[in-house]
C-alpha positions in Angstrom: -12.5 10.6 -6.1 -9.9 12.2 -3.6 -7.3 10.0 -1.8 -5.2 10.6 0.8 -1.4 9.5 1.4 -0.3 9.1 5.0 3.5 10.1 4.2 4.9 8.7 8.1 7.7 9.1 10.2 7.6 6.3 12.5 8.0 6.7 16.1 9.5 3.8 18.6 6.6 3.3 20.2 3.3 2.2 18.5 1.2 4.2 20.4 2.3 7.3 19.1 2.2 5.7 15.3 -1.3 4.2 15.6 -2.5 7.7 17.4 -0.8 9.4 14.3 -2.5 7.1 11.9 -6.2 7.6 13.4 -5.2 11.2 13.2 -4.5 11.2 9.5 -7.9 9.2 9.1 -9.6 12.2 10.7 -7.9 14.9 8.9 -8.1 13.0 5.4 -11.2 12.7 5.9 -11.9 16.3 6.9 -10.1 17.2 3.6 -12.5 15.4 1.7 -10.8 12.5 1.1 -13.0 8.8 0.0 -9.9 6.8 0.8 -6.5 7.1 2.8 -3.9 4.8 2.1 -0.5 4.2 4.9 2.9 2.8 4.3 4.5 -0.7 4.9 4.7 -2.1 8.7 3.1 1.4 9.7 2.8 1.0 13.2 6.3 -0.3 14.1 9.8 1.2 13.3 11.3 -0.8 10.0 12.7 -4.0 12.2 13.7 -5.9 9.1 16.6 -4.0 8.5 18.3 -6.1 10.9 18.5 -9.8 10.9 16.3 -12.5 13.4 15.0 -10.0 16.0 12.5 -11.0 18.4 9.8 -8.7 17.5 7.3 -10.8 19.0 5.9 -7.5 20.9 4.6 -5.8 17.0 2.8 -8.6 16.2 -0.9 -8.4 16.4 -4.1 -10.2 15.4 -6.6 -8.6 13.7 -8.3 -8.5 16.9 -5.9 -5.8 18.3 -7.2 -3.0 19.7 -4.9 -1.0 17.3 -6.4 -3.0 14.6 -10.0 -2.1 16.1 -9.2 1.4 16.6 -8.4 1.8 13.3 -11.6 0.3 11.9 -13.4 2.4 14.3 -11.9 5.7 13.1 -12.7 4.8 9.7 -16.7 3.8 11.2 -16.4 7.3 13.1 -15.3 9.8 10.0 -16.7 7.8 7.1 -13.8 7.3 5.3 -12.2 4.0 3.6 -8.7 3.3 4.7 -5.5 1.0 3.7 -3.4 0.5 6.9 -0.1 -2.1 6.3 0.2 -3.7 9.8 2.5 -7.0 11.0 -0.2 -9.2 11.7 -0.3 -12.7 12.9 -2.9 -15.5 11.4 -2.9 -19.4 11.8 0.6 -19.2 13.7 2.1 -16.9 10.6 2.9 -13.6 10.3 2.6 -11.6 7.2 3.3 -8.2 6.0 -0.4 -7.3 5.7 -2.2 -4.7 4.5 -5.9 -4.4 4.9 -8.4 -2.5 3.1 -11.4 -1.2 5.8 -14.6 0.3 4.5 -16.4 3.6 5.6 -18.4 1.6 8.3 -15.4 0.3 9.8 -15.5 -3.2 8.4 -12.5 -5.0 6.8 -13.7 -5.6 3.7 -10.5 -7.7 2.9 -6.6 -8.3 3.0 -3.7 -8.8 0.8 -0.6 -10.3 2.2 3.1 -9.8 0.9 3.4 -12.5 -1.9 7.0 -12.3 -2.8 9.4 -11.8 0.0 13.2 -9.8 0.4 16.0 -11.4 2.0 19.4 -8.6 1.4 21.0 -6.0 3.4 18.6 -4.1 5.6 15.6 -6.1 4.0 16.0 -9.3 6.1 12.4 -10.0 5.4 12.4 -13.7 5.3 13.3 -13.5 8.6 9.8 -12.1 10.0 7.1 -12.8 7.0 5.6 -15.5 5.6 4.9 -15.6 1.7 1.0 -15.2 0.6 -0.8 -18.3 0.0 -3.6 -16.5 -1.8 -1.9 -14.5 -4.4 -3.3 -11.2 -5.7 -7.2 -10.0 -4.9 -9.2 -7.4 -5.6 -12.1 -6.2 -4.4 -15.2 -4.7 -5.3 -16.2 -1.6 -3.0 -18.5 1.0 -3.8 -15.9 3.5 -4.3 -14.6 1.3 -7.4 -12.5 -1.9 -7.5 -9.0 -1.6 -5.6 -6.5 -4.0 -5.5 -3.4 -3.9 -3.3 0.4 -4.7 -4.6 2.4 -4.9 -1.5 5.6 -3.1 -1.5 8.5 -5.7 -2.8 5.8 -7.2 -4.8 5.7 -4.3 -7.4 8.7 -4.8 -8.7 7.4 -7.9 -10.4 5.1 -7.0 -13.6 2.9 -9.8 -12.8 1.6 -8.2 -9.8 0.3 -5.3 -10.7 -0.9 -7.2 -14.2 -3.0 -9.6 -12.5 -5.0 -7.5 -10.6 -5.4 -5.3 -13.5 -6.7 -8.4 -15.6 -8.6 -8.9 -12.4 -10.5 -5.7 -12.9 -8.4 -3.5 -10.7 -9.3 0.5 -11.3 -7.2 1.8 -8.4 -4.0 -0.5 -7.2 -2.4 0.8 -3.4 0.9 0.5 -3.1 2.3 0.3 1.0 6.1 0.5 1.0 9.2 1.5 2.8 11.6 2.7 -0.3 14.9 4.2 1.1 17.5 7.7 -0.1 20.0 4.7 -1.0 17.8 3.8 -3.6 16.9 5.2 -7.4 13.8 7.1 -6.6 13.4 8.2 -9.5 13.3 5.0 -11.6 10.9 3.8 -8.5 8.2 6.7 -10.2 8.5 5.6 -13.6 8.3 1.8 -12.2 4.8 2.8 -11.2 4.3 5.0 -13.6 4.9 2.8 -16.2 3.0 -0.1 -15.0 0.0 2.2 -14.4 0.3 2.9 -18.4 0.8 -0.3 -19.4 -2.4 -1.6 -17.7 -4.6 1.3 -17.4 -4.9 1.5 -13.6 -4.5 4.4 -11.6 -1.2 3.6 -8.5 -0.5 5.2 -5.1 2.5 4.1 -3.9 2.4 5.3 -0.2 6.1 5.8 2.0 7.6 5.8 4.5 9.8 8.7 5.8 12.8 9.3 7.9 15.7 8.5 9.7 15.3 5.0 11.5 18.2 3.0 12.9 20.7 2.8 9.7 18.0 3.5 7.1 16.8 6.8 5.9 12.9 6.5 4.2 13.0 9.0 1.2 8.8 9.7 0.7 8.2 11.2 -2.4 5.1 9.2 -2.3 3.6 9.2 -6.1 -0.2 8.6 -7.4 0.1 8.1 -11.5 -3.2 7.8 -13.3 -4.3 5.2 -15.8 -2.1 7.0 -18.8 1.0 7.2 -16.6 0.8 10.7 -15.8 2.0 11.9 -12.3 -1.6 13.2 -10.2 0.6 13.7 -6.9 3.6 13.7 -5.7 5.4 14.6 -2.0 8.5 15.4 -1.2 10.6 14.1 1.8 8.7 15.4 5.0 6.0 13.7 6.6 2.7 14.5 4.6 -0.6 13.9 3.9 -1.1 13.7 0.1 -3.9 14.7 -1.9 -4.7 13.6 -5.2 -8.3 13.2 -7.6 -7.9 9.7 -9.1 -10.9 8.6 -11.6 -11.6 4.6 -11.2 -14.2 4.6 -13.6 -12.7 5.9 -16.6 -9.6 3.5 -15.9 -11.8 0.5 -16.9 -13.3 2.0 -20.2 -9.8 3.4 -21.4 -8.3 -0.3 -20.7 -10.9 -1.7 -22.9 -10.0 0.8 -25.5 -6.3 -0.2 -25.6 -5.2 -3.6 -27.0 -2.2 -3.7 -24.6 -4.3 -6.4 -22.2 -6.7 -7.7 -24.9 -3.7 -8.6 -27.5 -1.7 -10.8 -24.9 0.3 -14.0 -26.6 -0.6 -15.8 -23.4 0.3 -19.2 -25.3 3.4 -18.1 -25.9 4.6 -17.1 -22.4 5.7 -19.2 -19.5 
């Protein structure tokens, strides 16, 4: 299956980002592409690098006609899609990505589960933790799961939607030049080894306020080997990802099977 990888540079107005996202959806799909996957808070500039702003102007509903225009692009060029969008539900707001089928429906939603609070990541300030924990969901492409940004850099997420029968995990995030981008690709890497699940990890890219987005977004198969990788321009990424054979080569490998789970806390 081919997947796309909306490498962004966000604009200040979200206009111009959400006209930029449907036109990735139409040119992914053109390309071929099953599935195109965006990065963190894609339709705003990166507002949580500074502390208790009002952003109460990018919040939206999933009733916003950004949010419907989205699900309508996907309706329009038959193609599954991942946007990561600040949305608003029950009077909280959540770093929330949604995963919308090839008729336009959203077929589901995972929210941020653990949130950042450090220099230029004032996250706590704007998002509300996940009250669900980690899905995934069953599509007719294969079953994807989605590990929102901070949350991969704790081995349980990724490892419980692989026990949860993950094939393909999406991985929205906003990664920086300031930061080791190189240990970030063997971070997914890795995990996609150690559980036998293929990983796209989707950026941003960019100069925005006092933060400069690096891209290099990366898709590592089930055996940890790199598939794609961009490098620091905005991009749409291509790679062949096989869900199917993810699931037989985990059953193969005692690494989930052979789990002490009595001894861990």
């Amino acid at each position: 299956m081919k997947i796309a990888l909306a490498q962004m540079i966000m604009d200040q107005k979200m206009e111009s980002n959400y006209q930029k996202s449907v036109g990735f959806i139409r040119e992914a799909a053109e390309k071929g592409a099953s599935l195109v996957i965006f990065p963190e808070i894609q339709l705003t500039y990166f507002f949580p690098q500074y502390a208790d702003m009002d952003v109460s102007d990018y919040v939206m509903t999933l009733e916003h006609p950004y949010v419907k225009g989205i699900c309508e692009a996907c309706q329009r060029y038959g193609v599954f899609a991942s946007p990561n969008i600040y949305i608003e539900e029950n009077g909280n707001r959540y770093d929330m990505s949604l995963l919308i089928d090839d008729n336009g429906d959203i077929i589901g939603n995972q929210k941020m589960v653990h949130i950042a609070q450090c220099e230029k990541f004032f996250e706590q300030s704007y998002y509300t933790p996940s009250e669900e924990g980690f899905s995934v969901f069953n599509t007719k492409l294969g079953r994807i799961g989605i590990v929102v940004c901070f949350d991969r850099h704790y081995p349980e997420s990724i490892r419980t939607e692989a026990l949860k029968g993950a094939e393909l995990i999406l991985v929205p995030t906003a990664n920086t030049t300031t930061e080791p981008a190189r240990l970030f690709q063997w971070e997914i890497r890795i995990q996609a080894f150690q559980n036998s699940v293929n990983i796209a990890m989707c950026n941003r890219v960019g100069k925005e306020g006092e933060m400069e987005f690096s891209g290099e977004s990366v898709v590592s198969d089930y055996n940890g080997d790199v598939a794609a990788v961009a490098g620091r321009k905005e991009e749409l990424l291509f790679a062949e990802v096989d869900l199917q054979n993810a699931l037989s080569v985990r059953q193969r490998k005692p690494y989930t099977s052979l789990r002490r789970t009595d001894l861990y806390e």
